[in-house]
N, CA, C and O atoms as a GROMACS GRO file, in nm:
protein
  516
    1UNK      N    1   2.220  -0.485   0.925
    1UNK     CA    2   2.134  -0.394   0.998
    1UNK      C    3   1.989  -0.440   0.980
    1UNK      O    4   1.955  -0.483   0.869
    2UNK      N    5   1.890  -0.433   1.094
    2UNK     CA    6   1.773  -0.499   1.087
    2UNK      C    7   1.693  -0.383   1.160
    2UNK      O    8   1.727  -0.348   1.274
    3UNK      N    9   1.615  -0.339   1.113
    3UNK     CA   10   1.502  -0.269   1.153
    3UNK      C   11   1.383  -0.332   1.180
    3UNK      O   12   1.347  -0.445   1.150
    4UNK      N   13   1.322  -0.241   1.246
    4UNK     CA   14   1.200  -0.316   1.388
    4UNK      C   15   1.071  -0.342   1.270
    4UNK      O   16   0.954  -0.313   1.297
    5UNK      N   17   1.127  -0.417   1.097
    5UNK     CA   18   0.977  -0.459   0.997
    5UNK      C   19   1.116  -0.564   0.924
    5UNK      O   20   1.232  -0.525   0.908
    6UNK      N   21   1.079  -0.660   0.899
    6UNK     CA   22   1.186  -0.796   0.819
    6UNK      C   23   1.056  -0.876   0.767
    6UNK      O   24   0.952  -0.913   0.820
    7UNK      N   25   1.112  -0.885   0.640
    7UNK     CA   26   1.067  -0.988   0.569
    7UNK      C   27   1.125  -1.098   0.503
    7UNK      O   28   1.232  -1.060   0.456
    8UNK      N   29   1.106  -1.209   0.480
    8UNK     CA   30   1.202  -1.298   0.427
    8UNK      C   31   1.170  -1.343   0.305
    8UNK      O   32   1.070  -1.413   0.291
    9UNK      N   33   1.236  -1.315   0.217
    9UNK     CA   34   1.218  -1.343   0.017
    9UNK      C   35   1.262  -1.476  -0.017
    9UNK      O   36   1.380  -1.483   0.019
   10UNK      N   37   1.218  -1.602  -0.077
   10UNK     CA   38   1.306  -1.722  -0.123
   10UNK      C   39   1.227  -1.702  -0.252
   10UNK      O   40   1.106  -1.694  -0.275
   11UNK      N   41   1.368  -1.695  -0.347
   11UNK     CA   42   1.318  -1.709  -0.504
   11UNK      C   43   1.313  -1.866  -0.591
   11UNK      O   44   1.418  -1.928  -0.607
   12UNK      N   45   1.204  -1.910  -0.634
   12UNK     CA   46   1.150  -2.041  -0.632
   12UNK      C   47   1.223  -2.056  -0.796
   12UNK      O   48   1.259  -1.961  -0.866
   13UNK      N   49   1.231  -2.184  -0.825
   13UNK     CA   50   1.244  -2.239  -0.934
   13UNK      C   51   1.180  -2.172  -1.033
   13UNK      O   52   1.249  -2.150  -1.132
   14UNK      N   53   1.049  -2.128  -1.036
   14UNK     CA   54   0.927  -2.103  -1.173
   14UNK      C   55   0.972  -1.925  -1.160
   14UNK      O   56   0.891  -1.850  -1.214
   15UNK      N   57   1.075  -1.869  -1.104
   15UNK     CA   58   1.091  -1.764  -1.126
   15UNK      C   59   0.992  -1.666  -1.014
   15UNK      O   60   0.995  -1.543  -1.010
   16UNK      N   61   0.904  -1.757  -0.927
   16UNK     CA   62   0.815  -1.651  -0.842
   16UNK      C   63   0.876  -1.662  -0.705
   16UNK      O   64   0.965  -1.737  -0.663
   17UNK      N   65   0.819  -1.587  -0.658
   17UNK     CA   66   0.906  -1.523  -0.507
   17UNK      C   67   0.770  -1.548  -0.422
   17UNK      O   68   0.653  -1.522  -0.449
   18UNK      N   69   0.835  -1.614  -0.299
   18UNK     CA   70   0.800  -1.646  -0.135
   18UNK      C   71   0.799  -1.552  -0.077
   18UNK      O   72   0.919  -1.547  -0.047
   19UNK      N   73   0.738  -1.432  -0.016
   19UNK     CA   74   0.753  -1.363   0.029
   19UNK      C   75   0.676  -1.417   0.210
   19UNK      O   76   0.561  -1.461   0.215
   20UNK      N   77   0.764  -1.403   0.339
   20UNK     CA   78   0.688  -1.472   0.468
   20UNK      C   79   0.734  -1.348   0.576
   20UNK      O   80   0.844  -1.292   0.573
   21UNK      N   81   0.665  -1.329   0.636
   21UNK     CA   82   0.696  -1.232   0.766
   21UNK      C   83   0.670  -1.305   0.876
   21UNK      O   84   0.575  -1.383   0.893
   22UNK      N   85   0.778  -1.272   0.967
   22UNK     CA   86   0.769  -1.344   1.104
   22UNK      C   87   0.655  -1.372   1.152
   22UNK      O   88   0.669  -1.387   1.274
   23UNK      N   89   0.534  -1.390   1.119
   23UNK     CA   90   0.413  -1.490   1.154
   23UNK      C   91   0.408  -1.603   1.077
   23UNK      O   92   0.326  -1.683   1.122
   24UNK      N   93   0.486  -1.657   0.942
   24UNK     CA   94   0.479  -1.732   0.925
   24UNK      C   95   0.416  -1.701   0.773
   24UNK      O   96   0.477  -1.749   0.678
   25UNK      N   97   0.331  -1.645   0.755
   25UNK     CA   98   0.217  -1.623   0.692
   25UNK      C   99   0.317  -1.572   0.562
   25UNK      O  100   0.420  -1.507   0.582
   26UNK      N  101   0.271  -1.611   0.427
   26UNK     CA  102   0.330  -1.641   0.295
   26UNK      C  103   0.263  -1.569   0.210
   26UNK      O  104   0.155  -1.529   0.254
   27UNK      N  105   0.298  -1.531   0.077
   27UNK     CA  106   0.257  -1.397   0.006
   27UNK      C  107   0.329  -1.477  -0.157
   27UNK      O  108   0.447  -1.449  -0.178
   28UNK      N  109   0.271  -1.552  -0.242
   28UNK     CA  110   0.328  -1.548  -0.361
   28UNK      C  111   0.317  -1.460  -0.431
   28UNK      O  112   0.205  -1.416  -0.458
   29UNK      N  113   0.453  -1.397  -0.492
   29UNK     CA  114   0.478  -1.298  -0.576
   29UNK      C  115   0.518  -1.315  -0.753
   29UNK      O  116   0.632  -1.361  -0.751
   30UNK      N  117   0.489  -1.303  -0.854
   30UNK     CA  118   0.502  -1.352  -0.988
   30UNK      C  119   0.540  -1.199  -1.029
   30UNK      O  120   0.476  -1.096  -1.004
   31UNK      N  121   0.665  -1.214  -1.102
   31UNK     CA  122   0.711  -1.108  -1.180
   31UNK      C  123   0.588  -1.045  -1.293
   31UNK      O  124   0.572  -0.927  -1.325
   32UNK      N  125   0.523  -1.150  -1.334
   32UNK     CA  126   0.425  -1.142  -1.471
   32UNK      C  127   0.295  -1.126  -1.419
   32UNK      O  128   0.210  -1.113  -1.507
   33UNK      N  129   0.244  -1.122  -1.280
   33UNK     CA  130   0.129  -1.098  -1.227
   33UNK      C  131   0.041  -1.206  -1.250
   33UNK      O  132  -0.074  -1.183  -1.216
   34UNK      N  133   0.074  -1.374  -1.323
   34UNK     CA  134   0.004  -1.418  -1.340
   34UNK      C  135  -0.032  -1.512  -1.271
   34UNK      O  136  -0.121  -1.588  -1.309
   35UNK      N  137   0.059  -1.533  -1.102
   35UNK     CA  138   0.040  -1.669  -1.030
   35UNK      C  139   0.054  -1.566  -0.898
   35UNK      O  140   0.074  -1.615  -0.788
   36UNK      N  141   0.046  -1.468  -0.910
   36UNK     CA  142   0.008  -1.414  -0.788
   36UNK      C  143   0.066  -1.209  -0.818
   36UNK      O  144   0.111  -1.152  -0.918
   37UNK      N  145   0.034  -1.161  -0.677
   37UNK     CA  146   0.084  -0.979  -0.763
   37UNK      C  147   0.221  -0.972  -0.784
   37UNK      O  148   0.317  -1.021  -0.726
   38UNK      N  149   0.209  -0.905  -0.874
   38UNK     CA  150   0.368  -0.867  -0.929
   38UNK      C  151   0.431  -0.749  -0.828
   38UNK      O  152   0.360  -0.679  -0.757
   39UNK      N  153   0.572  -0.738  -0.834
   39UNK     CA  154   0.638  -0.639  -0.732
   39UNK      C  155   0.581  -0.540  -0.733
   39UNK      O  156   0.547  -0.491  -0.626
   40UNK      N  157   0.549  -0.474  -0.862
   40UNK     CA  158   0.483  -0.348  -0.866
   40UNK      C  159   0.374  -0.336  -0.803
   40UNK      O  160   0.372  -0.277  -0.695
   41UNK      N  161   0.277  -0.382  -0.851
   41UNK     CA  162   0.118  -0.448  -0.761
   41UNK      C  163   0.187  -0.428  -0.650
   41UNK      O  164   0.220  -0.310  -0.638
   42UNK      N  165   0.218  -0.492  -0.571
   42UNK     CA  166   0.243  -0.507  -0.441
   42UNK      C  167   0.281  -0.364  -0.364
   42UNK      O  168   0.242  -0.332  -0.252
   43UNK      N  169   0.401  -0.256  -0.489
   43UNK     CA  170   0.380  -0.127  -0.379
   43UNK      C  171   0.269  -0.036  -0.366
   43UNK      O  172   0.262   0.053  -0.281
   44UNK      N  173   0.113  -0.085  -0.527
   44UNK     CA  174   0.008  -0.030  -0.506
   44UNK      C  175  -0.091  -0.102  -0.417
   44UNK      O  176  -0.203  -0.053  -0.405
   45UNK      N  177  -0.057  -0.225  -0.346
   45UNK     CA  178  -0.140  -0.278  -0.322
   45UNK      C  179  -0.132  -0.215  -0.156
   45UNK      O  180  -0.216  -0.163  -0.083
   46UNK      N  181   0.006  -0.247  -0.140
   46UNK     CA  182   0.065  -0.180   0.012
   46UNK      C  183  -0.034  -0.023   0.010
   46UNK      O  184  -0.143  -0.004   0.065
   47UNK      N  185   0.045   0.066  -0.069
   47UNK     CA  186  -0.013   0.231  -0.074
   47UNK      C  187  -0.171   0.228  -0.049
   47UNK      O  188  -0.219   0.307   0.032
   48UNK      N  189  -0.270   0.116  -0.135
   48UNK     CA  190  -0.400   0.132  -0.092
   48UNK      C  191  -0.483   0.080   0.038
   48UNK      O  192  -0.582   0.125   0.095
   49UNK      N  193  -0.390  -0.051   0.064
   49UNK     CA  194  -0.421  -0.080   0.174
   49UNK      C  195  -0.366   0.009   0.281
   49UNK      O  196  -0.390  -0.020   0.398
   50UNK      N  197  -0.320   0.078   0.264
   50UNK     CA  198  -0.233   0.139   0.420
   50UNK      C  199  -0.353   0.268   0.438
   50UNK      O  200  -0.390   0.307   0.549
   51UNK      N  201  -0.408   0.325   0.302
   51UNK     CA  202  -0.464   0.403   0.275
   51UNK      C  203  -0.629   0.378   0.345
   51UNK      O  204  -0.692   0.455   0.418
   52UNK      N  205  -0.660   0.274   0.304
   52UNK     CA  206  -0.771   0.213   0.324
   52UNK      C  207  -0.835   0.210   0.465
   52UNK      O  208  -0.945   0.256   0.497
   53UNK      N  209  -0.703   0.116   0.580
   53UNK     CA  210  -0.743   0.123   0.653
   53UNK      C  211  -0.748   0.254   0.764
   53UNK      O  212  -0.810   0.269   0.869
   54UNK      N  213  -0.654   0.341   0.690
   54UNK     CA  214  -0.669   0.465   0.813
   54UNK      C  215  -0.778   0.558   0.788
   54UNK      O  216  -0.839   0.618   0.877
   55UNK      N  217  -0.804   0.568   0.641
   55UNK     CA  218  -0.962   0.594   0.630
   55UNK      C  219  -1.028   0.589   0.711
   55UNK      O  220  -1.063   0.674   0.793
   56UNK      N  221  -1.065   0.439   0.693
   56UNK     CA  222  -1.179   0.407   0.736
   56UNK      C  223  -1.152   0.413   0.921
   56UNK      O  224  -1.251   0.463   0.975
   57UNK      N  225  -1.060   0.379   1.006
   57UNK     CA  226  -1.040   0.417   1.112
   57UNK      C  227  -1.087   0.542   1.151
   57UNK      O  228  -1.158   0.551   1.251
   58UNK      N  229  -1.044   0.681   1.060
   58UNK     CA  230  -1.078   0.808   1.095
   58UNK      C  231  -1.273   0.825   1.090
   58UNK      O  232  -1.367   0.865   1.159
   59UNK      N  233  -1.250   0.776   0.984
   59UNK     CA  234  -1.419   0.815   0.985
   59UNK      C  235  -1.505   0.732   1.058
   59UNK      O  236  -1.610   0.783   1.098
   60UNK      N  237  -1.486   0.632   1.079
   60UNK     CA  238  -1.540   0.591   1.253
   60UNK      C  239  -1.524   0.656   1.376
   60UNK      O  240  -1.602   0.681   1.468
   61UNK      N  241  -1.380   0.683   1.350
   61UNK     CA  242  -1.372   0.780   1.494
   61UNK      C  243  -1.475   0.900   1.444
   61UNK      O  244  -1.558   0.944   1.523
   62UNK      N  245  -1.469   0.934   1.353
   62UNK     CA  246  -1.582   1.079   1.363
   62UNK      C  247  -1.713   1.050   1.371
   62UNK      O  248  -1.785   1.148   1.393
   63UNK      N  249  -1.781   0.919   1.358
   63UNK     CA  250  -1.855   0.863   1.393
   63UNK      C  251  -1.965   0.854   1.269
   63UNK      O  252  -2.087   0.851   1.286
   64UNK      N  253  -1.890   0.851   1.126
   64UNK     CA  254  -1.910   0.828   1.009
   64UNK      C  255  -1.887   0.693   0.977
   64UNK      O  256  -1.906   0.661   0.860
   65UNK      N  257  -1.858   0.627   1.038
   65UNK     CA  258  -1.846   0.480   0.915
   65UNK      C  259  -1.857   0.452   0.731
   65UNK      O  260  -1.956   0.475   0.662
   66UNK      N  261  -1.742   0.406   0.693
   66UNK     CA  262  -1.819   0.419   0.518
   66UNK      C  263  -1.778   0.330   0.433
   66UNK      O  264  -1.744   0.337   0.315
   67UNK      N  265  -1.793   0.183   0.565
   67UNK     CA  266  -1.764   0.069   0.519
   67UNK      C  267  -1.894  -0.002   0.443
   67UNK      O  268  -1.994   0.010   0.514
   68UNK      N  269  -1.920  -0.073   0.317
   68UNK     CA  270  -1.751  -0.108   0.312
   68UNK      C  271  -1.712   0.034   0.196
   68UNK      O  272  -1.781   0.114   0.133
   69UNK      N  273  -1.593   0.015   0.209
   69UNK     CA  274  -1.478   0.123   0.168
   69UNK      C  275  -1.431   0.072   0.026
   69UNK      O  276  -1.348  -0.020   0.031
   70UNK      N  277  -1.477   0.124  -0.126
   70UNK     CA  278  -1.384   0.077  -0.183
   70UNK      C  279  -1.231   0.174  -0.275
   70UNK      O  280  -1.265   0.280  -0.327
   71UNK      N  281  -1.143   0.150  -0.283
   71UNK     CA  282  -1.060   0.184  -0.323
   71UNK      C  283  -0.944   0.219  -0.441
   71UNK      O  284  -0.842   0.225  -0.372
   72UNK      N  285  -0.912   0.238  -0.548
   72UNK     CA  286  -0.862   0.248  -0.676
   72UNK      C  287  -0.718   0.266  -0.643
   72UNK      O  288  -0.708   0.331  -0.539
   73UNK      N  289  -0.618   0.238  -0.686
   73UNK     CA  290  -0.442   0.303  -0.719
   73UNK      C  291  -0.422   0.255  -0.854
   73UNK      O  292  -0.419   0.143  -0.904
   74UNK      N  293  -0.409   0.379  -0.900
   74UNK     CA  294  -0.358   0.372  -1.018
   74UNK      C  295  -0.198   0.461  -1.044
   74UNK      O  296  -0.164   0.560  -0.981
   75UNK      N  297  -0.141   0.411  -1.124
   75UNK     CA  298  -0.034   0.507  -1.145
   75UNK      C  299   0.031   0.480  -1.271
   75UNK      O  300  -0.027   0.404  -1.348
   76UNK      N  301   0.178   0.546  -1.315
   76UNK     CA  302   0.251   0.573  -1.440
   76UNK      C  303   0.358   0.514  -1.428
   76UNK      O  304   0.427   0.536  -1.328
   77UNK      N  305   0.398   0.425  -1.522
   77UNK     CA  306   0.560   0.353  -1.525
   77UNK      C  307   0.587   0.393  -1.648
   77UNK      O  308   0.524   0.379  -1.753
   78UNK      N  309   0.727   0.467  -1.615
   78UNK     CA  310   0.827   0.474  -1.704
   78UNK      C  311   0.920   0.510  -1.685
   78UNK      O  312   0.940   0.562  -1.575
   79UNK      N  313   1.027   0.502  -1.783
   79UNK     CA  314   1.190   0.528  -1.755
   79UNK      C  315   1.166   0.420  -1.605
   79UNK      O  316   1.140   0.505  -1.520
   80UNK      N  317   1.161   0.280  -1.531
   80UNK     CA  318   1.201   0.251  -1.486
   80UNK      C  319   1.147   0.281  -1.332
   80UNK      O  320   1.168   0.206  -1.236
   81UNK      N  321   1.086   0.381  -1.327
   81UNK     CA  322   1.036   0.451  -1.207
   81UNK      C  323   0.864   0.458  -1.224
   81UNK      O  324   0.806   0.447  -1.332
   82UNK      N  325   0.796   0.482  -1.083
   82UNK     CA  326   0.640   0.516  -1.130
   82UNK      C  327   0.672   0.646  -1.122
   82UNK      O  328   0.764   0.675  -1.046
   83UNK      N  329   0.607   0.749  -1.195
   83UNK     CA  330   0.586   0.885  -1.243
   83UNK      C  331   0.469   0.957  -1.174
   83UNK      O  332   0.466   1.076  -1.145
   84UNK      N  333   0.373   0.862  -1.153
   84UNK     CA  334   0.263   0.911  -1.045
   84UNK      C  335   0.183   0.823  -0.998
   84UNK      O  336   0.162   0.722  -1.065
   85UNK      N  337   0.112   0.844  -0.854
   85UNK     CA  338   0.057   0.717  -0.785
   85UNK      C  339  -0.080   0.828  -0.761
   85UNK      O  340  -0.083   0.934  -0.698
   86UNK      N  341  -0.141   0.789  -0.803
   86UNK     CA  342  -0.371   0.792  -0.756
   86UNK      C  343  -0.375   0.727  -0.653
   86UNK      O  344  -0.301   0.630  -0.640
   87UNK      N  345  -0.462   0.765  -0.556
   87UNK     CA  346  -0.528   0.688  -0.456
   87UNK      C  347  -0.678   0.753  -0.482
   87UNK      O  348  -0.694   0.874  -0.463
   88UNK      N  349  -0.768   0.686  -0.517
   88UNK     CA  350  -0.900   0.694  -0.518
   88UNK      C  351  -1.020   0.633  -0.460
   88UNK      O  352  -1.065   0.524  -0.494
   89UNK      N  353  -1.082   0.731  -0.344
   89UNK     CA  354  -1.116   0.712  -0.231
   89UNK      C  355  -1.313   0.682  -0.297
   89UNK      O  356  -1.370   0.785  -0.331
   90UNK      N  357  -1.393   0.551  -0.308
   90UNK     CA  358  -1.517   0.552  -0.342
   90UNK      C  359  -1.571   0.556  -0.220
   90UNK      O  360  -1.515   0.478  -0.144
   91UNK      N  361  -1.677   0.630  -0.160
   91UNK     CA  362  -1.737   0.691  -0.012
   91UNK      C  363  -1.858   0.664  -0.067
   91UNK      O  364  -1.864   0.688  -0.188
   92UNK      N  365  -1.971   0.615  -0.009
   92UNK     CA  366  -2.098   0.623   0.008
   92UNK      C  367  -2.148   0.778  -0.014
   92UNK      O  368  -2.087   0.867   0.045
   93UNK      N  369  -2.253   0.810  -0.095
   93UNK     CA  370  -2.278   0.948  -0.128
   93UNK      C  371  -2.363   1.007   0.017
   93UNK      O  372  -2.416   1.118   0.017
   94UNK      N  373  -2.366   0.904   0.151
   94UNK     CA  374  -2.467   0.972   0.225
   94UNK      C  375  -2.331   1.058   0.342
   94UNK      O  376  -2.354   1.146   0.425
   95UNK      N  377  -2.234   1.013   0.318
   95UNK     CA  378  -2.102   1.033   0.409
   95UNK      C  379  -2.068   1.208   0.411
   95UNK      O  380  -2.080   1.294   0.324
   96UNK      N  381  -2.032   1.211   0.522
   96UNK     CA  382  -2.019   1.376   0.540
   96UNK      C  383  -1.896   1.454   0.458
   96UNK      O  384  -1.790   1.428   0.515
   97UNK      N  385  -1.876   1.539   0.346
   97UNK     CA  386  -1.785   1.580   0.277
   97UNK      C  387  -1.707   1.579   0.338
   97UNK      O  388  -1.614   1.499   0.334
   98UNK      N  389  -1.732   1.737   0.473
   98UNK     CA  390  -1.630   1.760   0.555
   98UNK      C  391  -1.508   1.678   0.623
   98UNK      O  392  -1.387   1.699   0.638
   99UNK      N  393  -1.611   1.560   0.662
   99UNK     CA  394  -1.541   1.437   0.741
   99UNK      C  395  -1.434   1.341   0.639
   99UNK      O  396  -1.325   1.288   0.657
  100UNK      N  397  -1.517   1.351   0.540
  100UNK     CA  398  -1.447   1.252   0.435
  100UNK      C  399  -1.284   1.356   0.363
  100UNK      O  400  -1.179   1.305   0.327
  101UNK      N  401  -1.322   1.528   0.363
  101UNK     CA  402  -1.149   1.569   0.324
  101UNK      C  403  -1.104   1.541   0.443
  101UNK      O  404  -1.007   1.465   0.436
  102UNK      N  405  -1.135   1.571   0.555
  102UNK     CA  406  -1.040   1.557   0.656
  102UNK      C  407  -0.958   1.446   0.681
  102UNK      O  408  -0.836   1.454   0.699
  103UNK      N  409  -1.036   1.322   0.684
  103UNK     CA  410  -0.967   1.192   0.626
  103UNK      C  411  -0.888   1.181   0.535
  103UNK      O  412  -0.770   1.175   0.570
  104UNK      N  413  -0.900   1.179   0.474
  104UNK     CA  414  -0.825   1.196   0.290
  104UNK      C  415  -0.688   1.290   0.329
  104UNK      O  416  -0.572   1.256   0.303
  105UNK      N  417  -0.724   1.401   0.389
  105UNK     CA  418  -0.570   1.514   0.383
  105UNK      C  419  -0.493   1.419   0.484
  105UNK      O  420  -0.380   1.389   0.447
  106UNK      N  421  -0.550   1.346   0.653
  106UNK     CA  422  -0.468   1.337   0.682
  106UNK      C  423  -0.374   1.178   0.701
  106UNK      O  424  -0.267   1.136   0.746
  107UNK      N  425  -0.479   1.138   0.642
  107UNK     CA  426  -0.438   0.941   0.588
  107UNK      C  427  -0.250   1.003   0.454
  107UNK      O  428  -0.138   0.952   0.452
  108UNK      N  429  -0.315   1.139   0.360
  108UNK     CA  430  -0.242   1.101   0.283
  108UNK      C  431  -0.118   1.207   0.332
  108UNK      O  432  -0.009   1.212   0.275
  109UNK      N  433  -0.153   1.286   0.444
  109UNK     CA  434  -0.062   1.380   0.457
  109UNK      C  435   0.051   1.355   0.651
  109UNK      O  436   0.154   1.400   0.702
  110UNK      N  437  -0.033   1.279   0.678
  110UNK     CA  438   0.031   1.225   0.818
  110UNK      C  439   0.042   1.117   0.892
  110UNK      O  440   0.114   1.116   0.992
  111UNK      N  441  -0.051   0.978   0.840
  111UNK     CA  442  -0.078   0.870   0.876
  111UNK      C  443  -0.053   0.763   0.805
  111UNK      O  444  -0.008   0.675   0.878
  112UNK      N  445  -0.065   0.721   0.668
  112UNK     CA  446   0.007   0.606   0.602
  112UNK      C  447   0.121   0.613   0.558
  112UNK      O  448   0.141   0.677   0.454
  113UNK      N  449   0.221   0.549   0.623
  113UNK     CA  450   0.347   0.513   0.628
  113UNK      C  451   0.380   0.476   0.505
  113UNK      O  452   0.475   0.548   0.474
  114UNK      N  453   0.356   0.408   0.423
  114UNK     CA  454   0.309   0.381   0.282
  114UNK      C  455   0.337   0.512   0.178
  114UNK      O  456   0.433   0.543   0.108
  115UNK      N  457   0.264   0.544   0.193
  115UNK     CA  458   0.264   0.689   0.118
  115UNK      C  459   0.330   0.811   0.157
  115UNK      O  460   0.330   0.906   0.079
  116UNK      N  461   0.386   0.819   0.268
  116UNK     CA  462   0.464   0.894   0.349
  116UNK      C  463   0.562   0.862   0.281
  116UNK      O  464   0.622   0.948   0.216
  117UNK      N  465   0.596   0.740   0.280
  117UNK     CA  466   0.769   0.687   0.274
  117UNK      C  467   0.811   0.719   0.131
  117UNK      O  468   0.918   0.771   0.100
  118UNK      N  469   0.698   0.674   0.034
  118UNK     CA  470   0.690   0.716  -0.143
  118UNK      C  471   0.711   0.837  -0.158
  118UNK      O  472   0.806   0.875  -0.227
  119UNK      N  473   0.610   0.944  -0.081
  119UNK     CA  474   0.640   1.026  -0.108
  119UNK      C  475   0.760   1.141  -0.056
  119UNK      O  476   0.753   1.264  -0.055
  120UNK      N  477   0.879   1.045  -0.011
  120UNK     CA  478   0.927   1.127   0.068
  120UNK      C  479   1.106   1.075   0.003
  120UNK      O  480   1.211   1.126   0.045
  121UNK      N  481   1.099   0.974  -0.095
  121UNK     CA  482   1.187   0.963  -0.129
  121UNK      C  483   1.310   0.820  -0.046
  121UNK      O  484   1.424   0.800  -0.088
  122UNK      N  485   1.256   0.756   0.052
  122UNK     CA  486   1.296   0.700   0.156
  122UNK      C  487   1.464   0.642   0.077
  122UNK      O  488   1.466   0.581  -0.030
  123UNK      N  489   1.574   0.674   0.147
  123UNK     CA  490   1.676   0.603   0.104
  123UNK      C  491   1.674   0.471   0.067
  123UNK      O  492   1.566   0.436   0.113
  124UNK      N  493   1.727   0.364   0.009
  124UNK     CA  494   1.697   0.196  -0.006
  124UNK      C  495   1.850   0.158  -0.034
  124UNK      O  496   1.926   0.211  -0.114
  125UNK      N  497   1.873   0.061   0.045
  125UNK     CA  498   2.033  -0.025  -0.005
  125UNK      C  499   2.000  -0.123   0.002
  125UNK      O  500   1.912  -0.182   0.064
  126UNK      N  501   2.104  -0.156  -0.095
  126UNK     CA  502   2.134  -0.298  -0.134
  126UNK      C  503   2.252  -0.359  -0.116
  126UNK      O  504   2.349  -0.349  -0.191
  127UNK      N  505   2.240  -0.446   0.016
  127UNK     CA  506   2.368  -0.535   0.039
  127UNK      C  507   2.424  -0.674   0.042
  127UNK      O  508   2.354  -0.759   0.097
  128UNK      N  509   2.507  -0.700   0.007
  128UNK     CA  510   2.550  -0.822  -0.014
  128UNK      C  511   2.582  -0.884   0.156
  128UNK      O  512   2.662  -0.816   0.220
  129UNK      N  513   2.536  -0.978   0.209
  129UNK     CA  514   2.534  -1.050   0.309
  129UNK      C  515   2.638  -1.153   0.354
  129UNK      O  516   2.622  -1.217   0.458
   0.00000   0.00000   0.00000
């Protein structure tokens, strides 16, 4: 079964992973974070970037801009699982409050797919091919 997002994984000799999506375009992955982000990294890196850019999309459309935009994810590993994921939004102090929750509720409550999917428990299988 193939859904309308594929990525293709080849696990290399040194233990790090190829990660390429149908553009071609390549992503080294290191279990140890030290030759490129580790898996984990990668679902905070996804969560902030997904985060990031709908931000900053919204608050242009409101005609706030509050680039550049910087961003924090932090979270908790244990027992095997993360326990909690931060997204921490740094805004220019001249940026409109109002504009900036409205962003924030609805990047984290209706628009990043990312954080939608985390927080929603998304089923995952694993099959042998």
């Amino acid at each position: 079964m193939k859904g309308n997002r594929h990525l293709r994984m080849t696990v290399n000799p040194d233990d790090t992973v190829t990660v390429t999506n149908k553009h071609g375009t390549e992503l080294l992955v290191d279990i140890d974070g030290e030759r490129g982000l580790s898996p984990l990294e990668l679902l905070l890196a996804a969560l902030g970037a997904c985060s990031a850019v709908d931000f900053a999309i919204l608050m242009r459309k409101q005609r706030d801009p509050v680039e550049p935009l910087h961003l924090e994810v932090d979270g908790d590993k244990e027992d095997q699982r993360m326990q909690w994921l931060r997204v921490t939004y740094h805004v220019h102090e001249g940026a409109d409050e109002t504009k900036v929750e409205r962003s924030r509720s609805k990047v984290a409550n209706d628009l990043c797919t990312v954080s939608r999917t985390i927080a929603s428990g998304t089923p995952v299988d694993h099959v042998i091919a």
